[in-house]
N, C-alpha and C positions, 0 to 999 in steps of 0.2 A: 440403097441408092439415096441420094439428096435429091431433097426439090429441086432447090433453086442453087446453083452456082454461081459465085459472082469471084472475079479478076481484076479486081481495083485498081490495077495500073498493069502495064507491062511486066512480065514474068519470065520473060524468056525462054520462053519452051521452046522445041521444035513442032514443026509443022505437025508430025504425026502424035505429038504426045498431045495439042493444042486437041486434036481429032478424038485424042483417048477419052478427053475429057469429058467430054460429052454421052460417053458411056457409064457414067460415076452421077449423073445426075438429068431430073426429068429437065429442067432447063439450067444452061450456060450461058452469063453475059463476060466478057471480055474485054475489058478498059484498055485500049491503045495509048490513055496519057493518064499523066500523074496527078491527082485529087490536089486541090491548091486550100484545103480547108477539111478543120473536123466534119464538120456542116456534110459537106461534098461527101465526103469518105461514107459519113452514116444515109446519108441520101442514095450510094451508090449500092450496098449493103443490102438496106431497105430492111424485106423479112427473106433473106438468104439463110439459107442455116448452114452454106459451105463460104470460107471466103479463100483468097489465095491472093497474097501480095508479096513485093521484093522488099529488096535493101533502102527501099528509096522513100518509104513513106513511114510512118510510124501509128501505128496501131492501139491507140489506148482507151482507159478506162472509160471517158467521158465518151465514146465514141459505141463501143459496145452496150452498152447503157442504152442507148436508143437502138438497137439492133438485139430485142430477146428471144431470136428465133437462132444465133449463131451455136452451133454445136459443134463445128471445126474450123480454124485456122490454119491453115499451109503458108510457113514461110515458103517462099522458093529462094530463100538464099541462106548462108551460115547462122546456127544456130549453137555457140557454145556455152551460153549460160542465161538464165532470165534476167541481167544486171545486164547484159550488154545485147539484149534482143531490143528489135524495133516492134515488140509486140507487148504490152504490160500480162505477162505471164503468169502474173501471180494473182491478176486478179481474173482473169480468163479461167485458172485451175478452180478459183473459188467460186465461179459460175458452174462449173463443170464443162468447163469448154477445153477441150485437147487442143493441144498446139502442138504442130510438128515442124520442124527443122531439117537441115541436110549439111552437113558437114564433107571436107573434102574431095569437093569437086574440081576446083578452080587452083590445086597447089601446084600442077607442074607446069604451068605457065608462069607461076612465080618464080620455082626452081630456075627454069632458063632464063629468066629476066634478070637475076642474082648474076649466073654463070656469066651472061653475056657484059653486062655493065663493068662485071670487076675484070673479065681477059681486057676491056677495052681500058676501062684505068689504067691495069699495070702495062699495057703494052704503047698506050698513048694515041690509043685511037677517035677519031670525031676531033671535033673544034670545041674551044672555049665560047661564053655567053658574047664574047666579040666577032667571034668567027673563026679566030686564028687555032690551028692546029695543038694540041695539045701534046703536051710530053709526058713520058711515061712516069707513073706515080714517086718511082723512088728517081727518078733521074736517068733508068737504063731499063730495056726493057726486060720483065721478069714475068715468069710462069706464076699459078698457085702453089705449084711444087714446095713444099717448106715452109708454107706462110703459117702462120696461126691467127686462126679465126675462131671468133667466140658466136655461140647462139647462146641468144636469151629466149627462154622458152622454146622447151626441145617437144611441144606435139607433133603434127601432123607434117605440115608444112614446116616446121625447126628441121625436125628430125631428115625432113627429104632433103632441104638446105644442107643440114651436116652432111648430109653420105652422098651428094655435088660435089660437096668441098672437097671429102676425104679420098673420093674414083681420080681428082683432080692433084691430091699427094700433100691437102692441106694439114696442118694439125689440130685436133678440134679439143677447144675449151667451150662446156655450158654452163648453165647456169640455167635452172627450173625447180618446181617446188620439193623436187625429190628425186635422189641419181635412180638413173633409168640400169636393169639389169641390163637390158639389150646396147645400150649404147654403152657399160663396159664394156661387153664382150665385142664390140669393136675397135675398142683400144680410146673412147672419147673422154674427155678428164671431165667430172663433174669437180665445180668449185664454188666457191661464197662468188655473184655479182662482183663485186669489188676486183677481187682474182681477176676475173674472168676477161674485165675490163680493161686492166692493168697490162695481164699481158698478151692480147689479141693487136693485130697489128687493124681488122678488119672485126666488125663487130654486127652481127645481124640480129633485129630486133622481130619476134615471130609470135607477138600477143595477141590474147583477146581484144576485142574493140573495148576501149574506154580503160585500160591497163594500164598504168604510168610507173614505170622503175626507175627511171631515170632522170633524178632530179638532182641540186648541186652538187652532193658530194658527190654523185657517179661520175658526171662531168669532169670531174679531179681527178677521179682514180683514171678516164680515162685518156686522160691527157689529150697532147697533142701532137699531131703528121697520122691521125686517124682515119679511117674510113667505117661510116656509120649508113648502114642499110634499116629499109625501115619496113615491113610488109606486111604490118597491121591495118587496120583500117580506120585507126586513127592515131595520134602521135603514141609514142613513147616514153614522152620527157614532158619534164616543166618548157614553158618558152623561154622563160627566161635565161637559165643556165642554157641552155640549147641554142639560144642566139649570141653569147658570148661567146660560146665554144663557137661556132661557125665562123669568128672573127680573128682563128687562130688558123694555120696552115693543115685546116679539117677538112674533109668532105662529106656530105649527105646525100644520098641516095632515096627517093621513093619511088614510086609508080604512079599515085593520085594525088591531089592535093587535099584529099580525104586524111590520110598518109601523114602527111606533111603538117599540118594543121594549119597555117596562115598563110593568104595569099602573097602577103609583105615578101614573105622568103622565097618566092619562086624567081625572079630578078638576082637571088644574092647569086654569085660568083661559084662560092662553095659550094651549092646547090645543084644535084640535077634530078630534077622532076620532069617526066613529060604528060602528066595529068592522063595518063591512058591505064586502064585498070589489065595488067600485064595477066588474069586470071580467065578473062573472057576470051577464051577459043571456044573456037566449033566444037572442038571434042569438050568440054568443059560445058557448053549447050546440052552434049548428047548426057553426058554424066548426070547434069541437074536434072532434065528432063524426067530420065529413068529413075529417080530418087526421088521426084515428088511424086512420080504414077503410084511407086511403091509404096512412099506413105500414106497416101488415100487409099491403096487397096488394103491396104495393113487395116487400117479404121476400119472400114467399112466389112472387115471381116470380122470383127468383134463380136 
């Protein structure tokens, strides 16, 4: 059991897992807002020796440094590598402080947020940024049946994108660090980026945060009368070649302006972002929840 528990900001747990906590340690304090400073975060801390924070703050060196009683870290949100955590990981391991993460909570609210945006492109559903009704991407309206669509980076969330597209009759080109056996034996073509970009009519982009593949030449290869999804949780591309291409008969898809990377582009035409994070459902609540309970009881069973 831990002393002291501390919740630095909102975590999003549910109600009952919020209750759990308290069973993991002699006291819990529980931050309903976001720390506006290092200062604040290590004041909040104090000599806690459990912490638990989201997506939303950043967790580093200079910060644990004044906190020498911390002996665990609980992300409560994605953790795919120490280069792209909001927790400085490397130097928390060389404290001997565990950091745990949870992957794969939040993917199939992505999956339906994909499915939904692209029936509504090619069939020309919703209004333009003036209001006026929109028309169907190729000019007639058309199913996913036949399309060919590329994922770049075929993990978690890729992989569940591809097998949307393909229940849907799409054709799948990827592109990731190494062909998957599994997604041959579904009939998916692994190819060079380039490929992949070349000839997808629809391209969905399914990186770790801070990933960039796509800079000028991709742009090239990927021409133009595109459609570019984005559901990282930060861009995919340079801005530069990325706001050119946006000024050809292209279109861009995200969820947040996290996503997106610059507010400039939320106004462009090209553009449809509704700045709403398509991965927070209820059930996507209940999944985190159950996934941090079990990394702390994992710990503490050591």
């Amino acid at each position: 059991m831990f002393n002291k528990l501390v919740a630095i900001e909102p975590v999003s747990l549910i109600p009952s897992a919020e209750e759990k906590l308290h069973t993991f340690a002699k006291q819990v304090i529980m931050y309903d807002n976001i720390p506006q400073s290092n200062s604040e975060m290590a004041e909040r801390i104090g000599d806690a020796d459990a912490v638990l924070l989201s997506y939303t703050s950043n967790l580093v060196k200079e910060v644990m440094e004044q906190c020498p009683n911390i002996k665990y870290i609980g992300m409560c949100n994605s953790l795919y590598s120490p280069e792209s955590a909001n927790v400085d990981i490397l130097y928390a391991n060389s404290r001997g402080i565990t950091v745990t993460g949870i992957r794969d909570y939040g993917d199939e609210g992505v999956v339906e947020y994909v499915i939904s945006e692209l029936v509504r492109c090619l069939h020309g559903f919703g209004v333009d940024k003036e209001g006026n009704p929109e028309t169907p991407w190729n000019g007639v309206v058309e199913e996913i049946t036949g399309m060919t669509c590329g994922i770049v980076g075929l993990g978690k969330s890729g992989g569940m994108i591809a097998d949307a597209l393909s229940f849907f009759g799409a054709n799948i080109y990827y592109y990731a660090r190494s062909e998957k056996e599994w997604a041959r034996e579904k009939g998916y073509k692994y190819a060079p980026l380039k490929e992949v970009l070349e000839n997808s009519e629809a391209v969905f982009c399914c990186l770790n945060k801070n990933t960039i593949l796509l800079h000028e030449e991709e742009f090239e290869s990927l021409g133009n009368h595109k459609l570019l999804f984005n559901t990282g949780l930060s861009p995919a591309w340079d801005e530069a070649p990325f706001a050119k291409w946006l000024e050809e008969d292209n279109r861009c898809y995200c969820d947040t302006l996290g996503a997106l990377g610059n507010i400039k582009f939320m106004a462009h035409p090209n553009v449809r972002c509704m700045d709403v994070s398509t991965g927070r459902t209820r059930q996507a609540f209940d999944r985190l929840s159950e996934k941090v309970l079990a990394n702390i009881t994992d710990y503490l069973a050591r």
